[in-house]
N, C-alpha and C positions, 0 to 999 in steps of 0.2 A: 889750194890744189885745183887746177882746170877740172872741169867737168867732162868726163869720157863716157859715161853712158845715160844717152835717151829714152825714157821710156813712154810711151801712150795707154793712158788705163780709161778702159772702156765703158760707161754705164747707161743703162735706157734711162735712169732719171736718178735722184736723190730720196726719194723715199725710203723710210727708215725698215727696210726689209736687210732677210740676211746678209746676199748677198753685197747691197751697199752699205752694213755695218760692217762685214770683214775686209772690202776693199779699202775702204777709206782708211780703216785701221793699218791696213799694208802699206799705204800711201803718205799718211803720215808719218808712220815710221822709219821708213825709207827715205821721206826727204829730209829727214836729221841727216844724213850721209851727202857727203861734198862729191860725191863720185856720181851724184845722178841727177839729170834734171829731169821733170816730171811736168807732162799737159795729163790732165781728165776732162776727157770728153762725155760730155750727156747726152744722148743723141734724141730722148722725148722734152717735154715739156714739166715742169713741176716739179716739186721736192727741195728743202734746204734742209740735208742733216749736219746739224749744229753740230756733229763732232768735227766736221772736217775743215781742217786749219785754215783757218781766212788767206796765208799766205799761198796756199797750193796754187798754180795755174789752173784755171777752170772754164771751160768753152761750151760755153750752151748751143747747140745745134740747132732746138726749137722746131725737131721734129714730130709731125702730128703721130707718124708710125712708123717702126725703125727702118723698116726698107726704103720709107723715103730720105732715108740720110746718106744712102751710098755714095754718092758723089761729093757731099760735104766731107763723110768720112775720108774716100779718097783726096780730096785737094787738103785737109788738116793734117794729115799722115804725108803728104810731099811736103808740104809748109814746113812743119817741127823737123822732120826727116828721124824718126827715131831707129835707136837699134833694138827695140820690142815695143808688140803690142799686149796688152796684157786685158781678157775680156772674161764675165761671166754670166751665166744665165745659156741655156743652150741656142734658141733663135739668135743671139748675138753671137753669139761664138761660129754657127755655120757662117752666117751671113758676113764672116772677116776672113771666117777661112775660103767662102765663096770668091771674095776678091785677092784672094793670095796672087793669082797668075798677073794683075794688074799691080801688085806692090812692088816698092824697090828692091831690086836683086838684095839677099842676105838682111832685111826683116826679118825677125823672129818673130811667130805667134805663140803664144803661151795663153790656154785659155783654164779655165777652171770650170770644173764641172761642178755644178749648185744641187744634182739632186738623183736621186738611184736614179738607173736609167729604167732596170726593167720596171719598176714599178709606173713609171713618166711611160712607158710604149704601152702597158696594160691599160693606162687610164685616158690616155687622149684618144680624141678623134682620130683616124684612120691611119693606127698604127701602122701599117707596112708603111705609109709615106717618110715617116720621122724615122723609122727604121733606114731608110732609102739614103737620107740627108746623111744622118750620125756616118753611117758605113761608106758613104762617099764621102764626108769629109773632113772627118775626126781624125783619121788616118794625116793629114795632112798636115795636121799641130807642132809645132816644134816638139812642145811640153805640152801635158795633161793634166792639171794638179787635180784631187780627188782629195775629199775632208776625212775619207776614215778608208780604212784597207777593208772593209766589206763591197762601199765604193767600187774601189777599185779591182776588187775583185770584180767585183758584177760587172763593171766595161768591158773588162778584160773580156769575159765571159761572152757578154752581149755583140760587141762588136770588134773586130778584127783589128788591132792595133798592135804596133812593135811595144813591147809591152816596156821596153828602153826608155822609152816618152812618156811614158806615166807614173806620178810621183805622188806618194801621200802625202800631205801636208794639214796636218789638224785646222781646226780656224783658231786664232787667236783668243786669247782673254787679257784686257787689261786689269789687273785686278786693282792697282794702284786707283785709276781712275775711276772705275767704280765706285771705290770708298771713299774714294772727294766728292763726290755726289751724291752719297748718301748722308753725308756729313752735314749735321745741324739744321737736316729737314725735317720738317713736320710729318711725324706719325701718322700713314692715312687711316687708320685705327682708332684715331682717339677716341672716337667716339662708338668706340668696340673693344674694349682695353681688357675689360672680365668676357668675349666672347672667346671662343675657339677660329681666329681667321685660317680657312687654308686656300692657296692661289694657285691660281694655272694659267698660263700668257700663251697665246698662238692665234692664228686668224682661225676667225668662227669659219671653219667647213668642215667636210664630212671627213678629211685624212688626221684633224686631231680628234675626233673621236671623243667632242664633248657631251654629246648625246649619252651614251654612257657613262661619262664623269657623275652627269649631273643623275643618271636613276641608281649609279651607287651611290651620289651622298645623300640618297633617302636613308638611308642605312646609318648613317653617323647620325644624322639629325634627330633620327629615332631614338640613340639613346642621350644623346644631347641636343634640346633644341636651341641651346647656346650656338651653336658652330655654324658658321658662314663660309659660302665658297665665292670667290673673289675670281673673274676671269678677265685676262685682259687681254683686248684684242679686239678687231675687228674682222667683219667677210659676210657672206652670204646666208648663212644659215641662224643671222641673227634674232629674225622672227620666229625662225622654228625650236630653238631655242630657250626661246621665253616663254614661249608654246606652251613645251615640253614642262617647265619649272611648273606654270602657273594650273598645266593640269593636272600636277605632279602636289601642289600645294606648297610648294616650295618658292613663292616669287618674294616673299619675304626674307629668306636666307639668302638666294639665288641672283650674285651680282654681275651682271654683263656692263662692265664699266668701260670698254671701250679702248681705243688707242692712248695709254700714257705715255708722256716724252719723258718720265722718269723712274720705268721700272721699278729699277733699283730698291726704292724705299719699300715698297710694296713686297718685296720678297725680303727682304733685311727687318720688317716689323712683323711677316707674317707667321704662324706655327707650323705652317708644311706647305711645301711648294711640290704640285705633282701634275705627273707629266706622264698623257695620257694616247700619243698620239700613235695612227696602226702603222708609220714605217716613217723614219726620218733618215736622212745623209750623216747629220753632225748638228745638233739643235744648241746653239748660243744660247738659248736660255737657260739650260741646264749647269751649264759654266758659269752663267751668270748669280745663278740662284746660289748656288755654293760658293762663289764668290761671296755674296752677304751673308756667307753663314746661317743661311735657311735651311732647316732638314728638308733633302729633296728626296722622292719616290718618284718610280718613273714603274710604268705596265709595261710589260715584255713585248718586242717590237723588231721587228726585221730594220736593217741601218748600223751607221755607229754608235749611236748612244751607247751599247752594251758594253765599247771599246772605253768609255768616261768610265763607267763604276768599275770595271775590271786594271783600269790604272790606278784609278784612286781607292781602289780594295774598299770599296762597298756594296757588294755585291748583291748584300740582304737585304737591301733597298732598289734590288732589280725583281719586282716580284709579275705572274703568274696572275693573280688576281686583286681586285682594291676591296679588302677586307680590314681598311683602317686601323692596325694592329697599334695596339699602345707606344711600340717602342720608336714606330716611324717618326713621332713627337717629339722625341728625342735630340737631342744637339750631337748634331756630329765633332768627332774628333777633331781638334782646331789644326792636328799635322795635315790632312783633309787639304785644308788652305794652301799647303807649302807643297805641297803629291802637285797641285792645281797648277801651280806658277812652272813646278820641276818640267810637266808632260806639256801644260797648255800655254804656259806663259807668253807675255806678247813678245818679248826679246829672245825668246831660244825660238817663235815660229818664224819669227821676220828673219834671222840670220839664215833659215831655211829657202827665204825670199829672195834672200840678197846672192846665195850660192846657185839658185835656178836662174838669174840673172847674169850672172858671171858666165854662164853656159856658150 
């Protein structure tokens, strides 16, 4: 079957952050489909994520800062000549809708939004500016994809759009793939096998809200000094952090372990995966963690998250406070797993992919 539809998927680089775990996943899946050819563009420097299929088209830009790619952008977008661009992270997304009046008549822009807006205008530097951008030119998107209907709520809410052009669309889970990669790896526990391991993945800063992770798990540690907390990830708040443990007396339990390339095992050997963070979009790890069959607990939290336990009917593991109740230890219901693929699966989100592209 000839090839009928072009697509250009947009990225500032490959590092293994959200949004380039859920692109890549879009993109790989999409190019099992004989109906699409597909370029990704990188437009900064750095990053190989190993999920992304060696076969894909891939165009390094080799920009030092994405504004200086506009003109690369523009002549690779006349080169491939697609019929969609597809972009996310918001500075990217303006900065494509910026060049909309320079692109070929009947382009479509399809961008995806990475992150609540109001809380992104509350915490940056001089909100009215980014206010200024989004309302002049979010309007002007073909499509708006949004990870969870709180999302999208809140755009709606925030900035003036046909509300026609914005679509919910979950992020994906592969869960197939997950469990080939947890498969016949070494336990990072071994050497913790009779402790209490419980784990938490996010970049170290002040919006996951590991500073109070770690002065609640004085409180576990108190009645077990067996129990260890496991955090992975890295960011800014690394020092203060360790800080906090070692004034806390806690740098013996208190592991800041840094970027893993393979999660997975980490929450598939651990005894509770919890997730502490004050506002999230749609958090992959959460998906993830239940995906290995980790009891996951998450702290109440403006975002979508709340939208995962209330699909997957776990609700009493959406709590209020970290009071390390006995039963959060607990194994979840293994139906849990099949709820996961039914709502998040990577095959019922991509076909939602493929029908925003038929548009």
């Amino acid at each position: 079957m000839e090839n009928d539809k072009r697509i250009i998927f947009v990225l500032p680089n490959l590092n293994e952050g959200g949004a380039q775990k859920v692109t890549t996943s879009i993109i790989n899946y999409i190019n099992k489909s004989t109906i699409y050819t597909i370029r990704l563009l990188i437009v900064n420097r750095g990053g190989i994520f190993q999920d992304l299929n060696p076969k894909i088209d891939v165009k390094f830009l080799n920009c030092k800062k994405t504004k200086n790619g506009i003109f690369l952008l523009l002549f690779e977008i006349y080169r491939f000549k697609p019929d969609y661009i597809f972009s996310t992270l918001n500075y990217l997304n303006i900065l494509i809708l910026m060049l909309k009046p320079l692109l070929p008549r009947g382009l479509k822009i399809i961008i995806r939004e990475a992150g609540i807006v109001s809380n992104y205008l509350r915490d940056i530097k001089s909100p009215w500016f980014w206010r200024i951008l989004y309302r002049l030119y979010y309007p002007h998107a073909d499509a708006i994809v949004c990870q969870s209907h709180y999302m999208k709520n809140d755009l709606l809410k925030h900035i003036k759009i046909d509300k026609k052009k914005v679509f919910q669309i979950y992020n994906p889970i592969d869960v197939q793939n997950i469990k080939d990669k947890i498969r016949n790896q070494k336990n990072p526990f071994s050497d913790f096998k009779n402790k209490i391991n419980i784990v938490s993945c996010g970049r170290l800063e002040k919006a996951k809200n590991y500073d109070l992770l770690i002065n609640c798990f004085l409180d576990i540690y108190k009645r077990n000094k067996e129990t260890h907390l496991w955090i992975l990830g890295e960011g800014k708040q690394r020092e203060e952090l360790q800080s906090l443990a070692k004034k806390m007396e806690l740098s013996e339990n208190v592991h800041l372990i840094g970027h893993q390339s393979n999660p997975y095992i980490w929450y598939a050997n651990a005894d509770l995966f919890i997730f502490t963070s004050l506002h999230e979009g749609f958090p992959n790890v959460v998906l993830e963690a239940i995906a290995c069959e980790c009891p996951v607990v998450s702290l109440e939290h403006p975002g979508g998250t709340k939208e995962i336990f209330e699909k997957l009917n776990i609700t009493s593991r959406w709590v209020k406070q970290i009071s390390w109740d006995k039963s959060w230890f607990d194994l979840m219901n293994p139906f849990v797993i099949e709820e996961l693929n039914s709502f998040f699966g990577i095959n019922k989100i991509i076909k939602k992919y493929q029908i925003l592209f038929q548009k």
